[in-house]
Structures are given as C-alpha cells and as structure tokens.
N, C-alpha and C positions, 0 to 999 in steps of 0.2 A: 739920368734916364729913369724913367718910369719902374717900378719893384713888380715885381708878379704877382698878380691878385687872384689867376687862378690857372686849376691844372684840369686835365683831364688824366684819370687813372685809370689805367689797364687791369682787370686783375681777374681772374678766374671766377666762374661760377659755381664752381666746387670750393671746400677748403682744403683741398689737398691732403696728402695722408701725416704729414710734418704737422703739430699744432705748433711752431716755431712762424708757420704761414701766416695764419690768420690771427697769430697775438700780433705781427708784424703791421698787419694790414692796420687792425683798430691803433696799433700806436701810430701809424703814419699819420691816418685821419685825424687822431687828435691836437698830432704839432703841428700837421695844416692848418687847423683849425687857429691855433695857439700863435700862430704867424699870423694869421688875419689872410690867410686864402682858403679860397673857395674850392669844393671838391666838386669835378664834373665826370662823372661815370656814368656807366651801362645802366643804373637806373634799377638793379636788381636789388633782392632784401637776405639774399641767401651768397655762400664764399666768403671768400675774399670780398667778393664787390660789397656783399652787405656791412663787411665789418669793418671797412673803412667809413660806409657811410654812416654807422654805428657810431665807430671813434668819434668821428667828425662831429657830429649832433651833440655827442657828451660834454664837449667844451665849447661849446654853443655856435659851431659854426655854419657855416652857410653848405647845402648839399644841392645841386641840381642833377636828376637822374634826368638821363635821354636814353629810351627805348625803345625797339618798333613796335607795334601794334602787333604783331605776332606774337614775341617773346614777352608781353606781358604778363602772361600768366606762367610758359613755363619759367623765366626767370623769377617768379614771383616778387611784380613790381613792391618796390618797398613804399609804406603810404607814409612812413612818417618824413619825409624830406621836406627842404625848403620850395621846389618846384619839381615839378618831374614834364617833360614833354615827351610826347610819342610822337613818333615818325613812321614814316611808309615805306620803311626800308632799311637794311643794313648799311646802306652805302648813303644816305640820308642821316642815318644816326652818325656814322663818322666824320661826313662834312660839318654837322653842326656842332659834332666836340671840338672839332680841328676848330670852327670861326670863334667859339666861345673860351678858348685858352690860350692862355700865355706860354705854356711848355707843356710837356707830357710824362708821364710817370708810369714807367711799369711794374709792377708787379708779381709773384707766381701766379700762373696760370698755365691755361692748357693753350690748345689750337687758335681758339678766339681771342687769346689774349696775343697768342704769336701774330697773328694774323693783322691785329689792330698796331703792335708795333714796329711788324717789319714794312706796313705802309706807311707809317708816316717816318721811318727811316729812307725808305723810298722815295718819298714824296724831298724830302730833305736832300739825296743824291742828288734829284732831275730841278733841284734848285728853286723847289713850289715855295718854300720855305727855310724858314731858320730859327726856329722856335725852338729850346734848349728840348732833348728829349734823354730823360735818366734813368737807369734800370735800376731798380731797386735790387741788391741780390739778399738774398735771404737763405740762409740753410746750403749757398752751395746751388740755389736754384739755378742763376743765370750762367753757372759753367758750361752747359749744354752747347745753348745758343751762344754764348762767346767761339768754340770750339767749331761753331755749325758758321762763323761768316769767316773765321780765319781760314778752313779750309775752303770754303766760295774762293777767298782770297789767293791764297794758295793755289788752287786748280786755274785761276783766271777768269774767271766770273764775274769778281767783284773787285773793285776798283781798291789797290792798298789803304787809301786811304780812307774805306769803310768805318773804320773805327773811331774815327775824329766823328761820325755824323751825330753820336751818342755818350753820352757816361755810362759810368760805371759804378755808383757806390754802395757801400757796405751800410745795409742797414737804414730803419726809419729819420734815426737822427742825421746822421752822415749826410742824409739827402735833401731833407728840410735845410739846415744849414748850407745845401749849396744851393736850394730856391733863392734861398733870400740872399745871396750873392750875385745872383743874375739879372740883366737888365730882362726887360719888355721888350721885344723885336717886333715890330711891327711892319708889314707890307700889306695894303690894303689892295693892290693889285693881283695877290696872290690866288684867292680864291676866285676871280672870273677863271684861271687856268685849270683849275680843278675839275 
C-alpha cells in the first residue's frame, strides 16, 4: 500500500500559554518534513499554525496553507509557504484539507482546533471516511478532550467505540513514526457524500 505523503494539521492560532506547545508544533513540522510529507494547515504565520509551518520550511519541506478570504489578514496569512489557496469559506477550507490528505493531525489548540477535529472524527463515525486521524498530546493538552468523549460515552451519546475512530500519542516523534506506519486509505467516492 501506498505511505502518506501528506497531512492536514490542526493546531491553534495562538501559542498557548505552555512554550512546551509551539517548540512541539516546530518539531512536528520538521520530521514531517524529514519523512518526506507534506504539511497542509490553516494557512496562518502566527501559533501553533505558524510554527509548524516554520519547522516545516526549515528542512526544506513542502507547506501548503488553505485559508478563507476572510481570515487572511486576522490570521496573518504566512507568505513564506510553498502554496497557499483561499477559499470562500470555513467549510470550503475544510473539504479541501480533508480531499488534499492522507490523515490528520492534531495538535494544542483552542475551539477551532476542536472544532476541525471533532468533524473529521465525525465524518470518520458516519463512515465518510477512514483516513488515520492522531492527536498529538503535548503538555497533558489532549486530557481534556480524551475526558470530554469518555463521558459522551459514558452518558450515551457516543457510541463506545469512539475511541477506535482516533490515536493517541505522545509527542512529535511518537506520531511521525506512527505516519510512516500507516498505509494511504483511499475512497474516491467519499467526498460526493460530503
């Protein structure tokens, strides 16, 4: 089977108040880079977001930003990438990180960063897809949210077996090394459903 050539990274637009966050973020980007995949993010120059795409660039790798036409200036688009495309929409930007990736990666972030991963954990439930999606935990970050589907789970909300939809690992290296374990999933039928 085909290796993953690229992700889409979730990751805040702040750098949060942890500098444990965004040294995380730049090393991610760099052993992405150092794998030979591609980084596809929000397309911003500032966080988290910028400092992967930072890493990334540093070991000469490939960065494509996608962001709406709105959020261009407040995220202050980053001009040094390898492409950058704006869209006409929130929901515009995400279909075309979802068509352009092999898996997904999260990172710390805020609401927007929740926002971006509990759809495509969603999307992953209602069986749109099956592209590997891994949280990056950092600092103790992703306790939260681990805590927030076990009780879904727990109250009946969420189907037990929630937690199969996603990983879980520790750290930038931990996660690189489980990209490059993973095949390519491909279903080209998926996104007419979306």
């Amino acid at each position: 089977m085909p290796a993953i050539k690229s992700v889409s990274v979730f990751g805040g637009a702040s750098s949060g108040s942890d500098p444990a966050c965004r040294q995380a973020a730049t090393l991610l980007g760099r052993l992405l880079a150092e794998a030979g995949i591609a980084v596809i993010y929000g397309g911003g120059s500032i966080g988290i977001m910028g400092a992967v795409a930072d890493g990334a660039l540093s070991a000469g790798g490939a960065v494509i930003g996608i962001i709406p036409d709105f959020l261009a200036r407040r995220e202050i688009a980053h001009t040094g990438i390898s492409e950058m495309i704006v869209t006409d929409s929130m929901h515009s930007r995400k279909r075309r990180m979802f068509e352009m990736s092999d898996a997904f990666v999260t990172l710390p972030g805020g609401l927007g960063t929740l926002d971006e991963t509990v759809e495509m954990i969603t999307w992953r439930q209602l069986d749109l897809h099956a592209k590997p999606i891994l949280i990056c935990d950092v600092a103790g970050w992703a306790a939260p949210f681990l805590a927030l589907v076990q009780s879904l789970i727990d109250q009946g909300f969420a189907p037990a077996a929630s937690h199969s939809f996603y990983e879980v690992l520790d750290g930038p290296a931990a996660l690189v090394a489980r990209l490059t374990e993973l095949p390519v999933i491909e279903d080209a039928a998926v996104v007419s459903r979306l």
